[in-house]
C-alpha positions as CSV (number, residue, x, y, z in Angstrom):
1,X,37.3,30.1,109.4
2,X,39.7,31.8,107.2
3,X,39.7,35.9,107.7
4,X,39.1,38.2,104.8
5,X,42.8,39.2,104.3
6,X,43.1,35.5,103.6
7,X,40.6,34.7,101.4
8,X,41.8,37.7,99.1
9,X,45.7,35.9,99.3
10,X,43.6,32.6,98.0
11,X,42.0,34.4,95.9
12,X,44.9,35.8,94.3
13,X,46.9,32.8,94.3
14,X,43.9,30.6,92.3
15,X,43.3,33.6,90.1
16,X,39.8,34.3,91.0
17,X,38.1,37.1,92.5
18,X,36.4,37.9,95.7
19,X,32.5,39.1,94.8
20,X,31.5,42.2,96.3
21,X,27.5,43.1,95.8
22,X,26.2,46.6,97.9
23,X,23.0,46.2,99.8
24,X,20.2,49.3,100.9
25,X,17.3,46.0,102.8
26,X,17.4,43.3,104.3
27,X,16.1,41.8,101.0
28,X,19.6,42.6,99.3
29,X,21.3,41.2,102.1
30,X,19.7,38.1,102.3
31,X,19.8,37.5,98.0
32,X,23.7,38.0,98.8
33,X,24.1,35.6,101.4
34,X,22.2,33.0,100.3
35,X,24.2,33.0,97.2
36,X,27.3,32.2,98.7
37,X,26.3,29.9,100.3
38,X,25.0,28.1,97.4
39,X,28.0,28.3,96.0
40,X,30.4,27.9,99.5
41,X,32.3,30.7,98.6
42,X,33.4,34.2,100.1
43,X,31.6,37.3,99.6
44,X,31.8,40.7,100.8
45,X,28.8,42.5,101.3
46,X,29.0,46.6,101.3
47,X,27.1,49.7,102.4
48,X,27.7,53.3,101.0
49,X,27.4,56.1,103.0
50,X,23.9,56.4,102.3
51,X,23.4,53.1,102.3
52,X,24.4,52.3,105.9
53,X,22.7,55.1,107.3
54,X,19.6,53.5,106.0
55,X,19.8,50.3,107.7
56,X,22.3,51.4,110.6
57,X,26.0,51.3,110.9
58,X,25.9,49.3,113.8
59,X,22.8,46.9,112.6
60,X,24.2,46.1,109.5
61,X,27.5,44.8,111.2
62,X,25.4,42.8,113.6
63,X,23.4,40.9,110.6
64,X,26.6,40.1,109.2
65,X,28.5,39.0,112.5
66,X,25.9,36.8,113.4
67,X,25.2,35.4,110.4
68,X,29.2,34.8,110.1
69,X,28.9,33.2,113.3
70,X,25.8,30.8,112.6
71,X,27.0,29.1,109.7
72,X,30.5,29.7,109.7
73,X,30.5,31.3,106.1
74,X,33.7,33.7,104.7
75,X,30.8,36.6,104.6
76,X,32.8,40.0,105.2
77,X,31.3,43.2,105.6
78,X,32.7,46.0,103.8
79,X,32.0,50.3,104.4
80,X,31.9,51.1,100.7
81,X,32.9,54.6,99.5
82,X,33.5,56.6,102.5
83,X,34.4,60.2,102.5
84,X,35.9,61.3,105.2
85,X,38.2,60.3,108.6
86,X,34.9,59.8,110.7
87,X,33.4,58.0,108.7
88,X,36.2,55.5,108.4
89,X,36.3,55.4,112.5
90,X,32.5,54.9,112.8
91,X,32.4,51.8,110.8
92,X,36.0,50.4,112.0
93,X,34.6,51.4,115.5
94,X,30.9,49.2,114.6
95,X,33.2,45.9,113.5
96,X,33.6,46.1,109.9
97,X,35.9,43.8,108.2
98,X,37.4,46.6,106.3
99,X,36.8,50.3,104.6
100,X,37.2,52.4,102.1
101,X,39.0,55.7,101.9
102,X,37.7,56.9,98.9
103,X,39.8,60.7,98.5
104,X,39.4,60.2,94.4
105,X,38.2,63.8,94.0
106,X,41.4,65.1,96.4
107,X,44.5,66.0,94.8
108,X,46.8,63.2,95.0
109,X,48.5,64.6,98.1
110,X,45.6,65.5,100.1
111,X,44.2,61.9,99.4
112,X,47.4,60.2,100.7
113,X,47.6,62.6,103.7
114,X,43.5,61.6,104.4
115,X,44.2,57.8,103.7
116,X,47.1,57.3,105.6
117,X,45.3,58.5,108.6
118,X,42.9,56.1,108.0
119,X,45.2,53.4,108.4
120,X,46.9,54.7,111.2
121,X,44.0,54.5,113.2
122,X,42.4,51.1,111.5
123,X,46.5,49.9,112.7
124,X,46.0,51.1,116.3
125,X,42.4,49.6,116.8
126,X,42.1,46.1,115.0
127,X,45.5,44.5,113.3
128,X,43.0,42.2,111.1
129,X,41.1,45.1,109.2
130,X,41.5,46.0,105.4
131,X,42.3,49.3,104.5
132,X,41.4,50.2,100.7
133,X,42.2,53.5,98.6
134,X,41.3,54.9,95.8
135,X,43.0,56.6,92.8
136,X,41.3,58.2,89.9
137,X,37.8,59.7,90.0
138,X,35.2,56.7,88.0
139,X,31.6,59.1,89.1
140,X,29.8,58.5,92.4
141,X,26.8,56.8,91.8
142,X,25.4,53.5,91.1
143,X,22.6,53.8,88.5
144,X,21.3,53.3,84.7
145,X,23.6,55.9,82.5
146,X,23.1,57.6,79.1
147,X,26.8,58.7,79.0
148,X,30.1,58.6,80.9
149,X,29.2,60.3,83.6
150,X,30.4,63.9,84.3
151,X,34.0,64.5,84.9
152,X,35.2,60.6,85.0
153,X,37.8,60.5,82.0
154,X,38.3,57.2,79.9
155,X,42.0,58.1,77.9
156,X,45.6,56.8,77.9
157,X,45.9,60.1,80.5
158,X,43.1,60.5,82.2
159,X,43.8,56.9,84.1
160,X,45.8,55.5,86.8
161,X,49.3,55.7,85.9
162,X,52.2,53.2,87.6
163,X,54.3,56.3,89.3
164,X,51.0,57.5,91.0
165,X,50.0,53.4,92.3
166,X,53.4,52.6,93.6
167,X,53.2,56.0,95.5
168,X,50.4,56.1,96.8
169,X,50.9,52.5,98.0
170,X,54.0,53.1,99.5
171,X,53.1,56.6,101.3
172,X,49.8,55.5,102.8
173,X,50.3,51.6,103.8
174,X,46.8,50.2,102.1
175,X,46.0,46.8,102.1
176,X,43.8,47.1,98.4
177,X,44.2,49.8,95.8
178,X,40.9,50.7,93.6
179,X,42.5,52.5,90.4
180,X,40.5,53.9,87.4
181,X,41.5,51.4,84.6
182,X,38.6,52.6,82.5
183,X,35.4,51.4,85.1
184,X,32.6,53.5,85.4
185,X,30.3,53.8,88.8
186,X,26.8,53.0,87.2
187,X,26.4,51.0,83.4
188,X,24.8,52.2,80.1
189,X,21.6,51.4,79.6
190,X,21.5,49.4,76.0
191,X,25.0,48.8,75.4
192,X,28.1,47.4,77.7
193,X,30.2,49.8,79.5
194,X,33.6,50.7,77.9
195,X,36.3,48.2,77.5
196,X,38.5,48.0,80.5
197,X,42.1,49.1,80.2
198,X,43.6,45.4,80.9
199,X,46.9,46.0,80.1
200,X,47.1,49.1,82.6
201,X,45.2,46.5,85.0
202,X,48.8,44.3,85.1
203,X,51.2,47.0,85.1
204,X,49.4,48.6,88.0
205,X,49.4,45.4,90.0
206,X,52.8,45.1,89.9
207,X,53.7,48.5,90.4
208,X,51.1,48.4,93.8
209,X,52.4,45.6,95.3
210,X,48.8,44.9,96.8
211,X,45.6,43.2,95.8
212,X,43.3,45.8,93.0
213,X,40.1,46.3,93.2
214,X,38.0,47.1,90.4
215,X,34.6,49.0,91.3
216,X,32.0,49.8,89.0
217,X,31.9,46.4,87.8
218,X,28.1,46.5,86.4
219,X,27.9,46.7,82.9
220,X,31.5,45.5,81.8
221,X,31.7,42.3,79.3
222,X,32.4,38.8,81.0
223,X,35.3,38.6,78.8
224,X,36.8,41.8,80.0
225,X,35.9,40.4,83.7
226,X,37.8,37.4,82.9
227,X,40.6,39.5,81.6
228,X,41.0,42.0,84.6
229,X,40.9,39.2,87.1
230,X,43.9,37.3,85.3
231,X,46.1,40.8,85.0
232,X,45.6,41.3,88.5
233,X,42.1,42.2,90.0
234,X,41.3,40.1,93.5
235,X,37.7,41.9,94.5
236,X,34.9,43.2,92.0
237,X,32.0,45.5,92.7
238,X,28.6,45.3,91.6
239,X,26.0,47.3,92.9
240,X,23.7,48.6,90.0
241,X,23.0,45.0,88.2
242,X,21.3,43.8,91.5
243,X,19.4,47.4,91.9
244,X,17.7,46.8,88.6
245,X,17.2,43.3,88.9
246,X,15.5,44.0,92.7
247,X,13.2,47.1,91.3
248,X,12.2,44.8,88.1
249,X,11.3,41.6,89.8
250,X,9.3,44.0,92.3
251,X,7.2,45.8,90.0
252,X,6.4,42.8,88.3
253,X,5.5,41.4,92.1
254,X,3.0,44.2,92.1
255,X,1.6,44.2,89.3
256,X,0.9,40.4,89.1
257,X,-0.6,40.3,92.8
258,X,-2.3,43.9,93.4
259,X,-4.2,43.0,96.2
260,X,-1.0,41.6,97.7
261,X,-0.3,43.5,101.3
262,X,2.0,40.8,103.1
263,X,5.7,42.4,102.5
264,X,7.7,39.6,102.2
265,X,5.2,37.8,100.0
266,X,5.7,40.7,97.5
267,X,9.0,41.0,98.3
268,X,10.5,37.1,97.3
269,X,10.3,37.5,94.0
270,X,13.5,40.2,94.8
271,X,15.4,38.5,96.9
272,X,15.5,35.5,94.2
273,X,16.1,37.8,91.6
274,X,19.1,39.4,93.3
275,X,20.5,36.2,94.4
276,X,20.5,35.2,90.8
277,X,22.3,37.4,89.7
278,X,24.3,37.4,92.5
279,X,24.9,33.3,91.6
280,X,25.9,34.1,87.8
281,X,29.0,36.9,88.9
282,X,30.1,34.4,91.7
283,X,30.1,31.6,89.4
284,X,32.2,34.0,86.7
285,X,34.8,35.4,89.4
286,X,35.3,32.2,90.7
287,X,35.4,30.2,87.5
288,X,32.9,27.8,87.8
C-alpha cells in the first residue's frame, strides 16, 4: 500500500487533491471511511486538539491503524491544529501519519523556531511522517459564521506573501505548507465564503517548493476548489460542512422517532449524511 507522502506526490502529479474531513465520534469516522472506500481513494482523517482528547490520542490512532490494516485502504490519520511541541510529540509518539504545527498567531520567527523543532524530533523518531506548517492566521474554529471572524484579514497584505513561504520552507524543513490565500476556518451561513486568492495560490507553490494545503475549505465555491487545486493545492480541509450535515440529519433522527432509545438506530441517519457529503468533495477533488 502506497504511504501518505506518496499518495500526495500522485496526487500532485494527476492534479487532484487529497480530502481531509475532521472527526469528534465514531460516527464521523465511520461516514469518512466508508466514503473512501466507495470511491477507492485516499483520505486523511483529522483530530483537533479538542477533538482528540475526546476520543483519545491513542484510540483514535488505533481505529485508523486497524482499519488501514483490514482492508488495506490509503486512510491516514492526521493531528489537526496543534499548538504546541508536546503536543506535536504525543501524537507522533501515538502513530500518526503526520501533524500540524500550527504557530499562525507567533511572529514569523517564533513560529519557524517552534516548527522546526517539530521536525527535528518527527526526523529523529519516524523518517515516514509529514510535518505541516502554517503561515497566516485564517480564525480557530470550525463553525457557522456571521462575519470574517475576528482578526483573520482577507487583503492583497494581509496574506501569505512569496518571501515569507520560501522562508519559512527553507528554515523549518516541512513537508506541507498551509498559507492564508483568503480561507476562512468556519463558512458563512447564507452566502459562500470569500473568493480564494488563486493567483497567490500558484505563486506560493512555486515559491514553497512543497505540497499546500488549504484549510478551511467549508463554504468556498466548487469552482474556486477546482481553481486552487490546479494552481497548486494537494490536501483540502473540511470540517464544518460535515458538523452541520451530522447535527441536521440527527435532529431530524429525533424528531421523527421520539421514542427511539437504541443509539446507533438514531444515530445512521448521521453517519449517511456525513458520508454524503463526504462522497460529493471526494468526487470534486478527485475529479470524478
Amino acid at each position: 500500500m502506497k504511504t501518505l507522502r506518496e499518495c500526495i506526490a500522485e496526487a500532485e502529479e494527476r492534479k487532484v487533491a487529497i480530502g481531509h474531513f475532521n472527526i469528534s465520534n465514531i460516527e464521523g469516522f465511520w461516514g469518512i471511511v466508508r466514503a473512501a472506500r466507495e470511491l477507492a481513494v485516499p483520505v486523511i482523517i483529522g483530530v483537533s486538539e479538542g477533538e482528540r482528547d475526546f476520543i483519545g490520542v491513542r484510540q483514535v490512532a488505533a481505529m485508523v491503524a486497524s482499519v488501514r490494516e483490514e482492508s488495506e485502504s490509503p486512510i491516514f490519520l492526521n493531528a489537526d491544529h496543534t499548538y504546541s511541541f508536546d503536543r506535536v510529540k504525543e501524537a507522533i509518539d501515538a502513530g500518526f501519519d503526520a501533524v500540524i504545527f500550527d504557530g499562525s498567531k507567533l511572529s514569523i520567527e517564533e513560529n519557524i523556531t517552534e516548527t522546526k523543532k517539530c521536525v527535528e524530533y518527527a526526523r529523529s523518531t519516524r523518517s515516514e511522517i509529514i510535518v505541516e506548517g502554517e503561515l497566516g492566521f485564517i480564525g480557530t474554529s470550525s463553525k457557522l459564521l456571521d462575519a470574517v471572524p475576528e482578526g483573520v484579514g482577507l487583503g492583497a497584505d494581509d496574506l501569505v506573501k512569496p518571501d515569507e513561504a520560501r522562508r519559512f520552507v527553507t528554515e523549518t524543513g516541512v513537508d506541507l505548507f498551509a498559507p492564508a490565500v483568503g480561507n476562512i476556518h468556519g463558512m458563512f451561513k447564507s452566502q459562500p465564503d470569500p473568493a480564494l486568492d488563486i493567483d497567490r495560490i500558484k505563486l506560493l507553490r512555486e515559491s514553497a517548493g512543497v505540497p499546500l494545503v488549504l484549510h478551511g475549505a467549508s463554504g468556498n465555491t466548487d469552482d474556486d476548489i477546482r481553481r486552487a487545486i490546479a494552481a497548486g493545492i494537494a490536501i483540502i480541509h473540511i470540517n464544518t460542512e460535515i458538523r452541520v450535515a451530522y447535527r441536521d440529519a440527527l435532529r431530524l433522527a429525533l424528531q421523527e422517532n421520539p421514542d427511539e432509545i437504541v443509539p446507533y438506530k438514531i444515530l445512521k441517519s448521521a453517519v449517511q449524511a456525513i458520508q454524503a457529503v463526504v462522497e460529493k468533495k471526494l468526487k470534486l477533488f478527485n475529479s470524478l
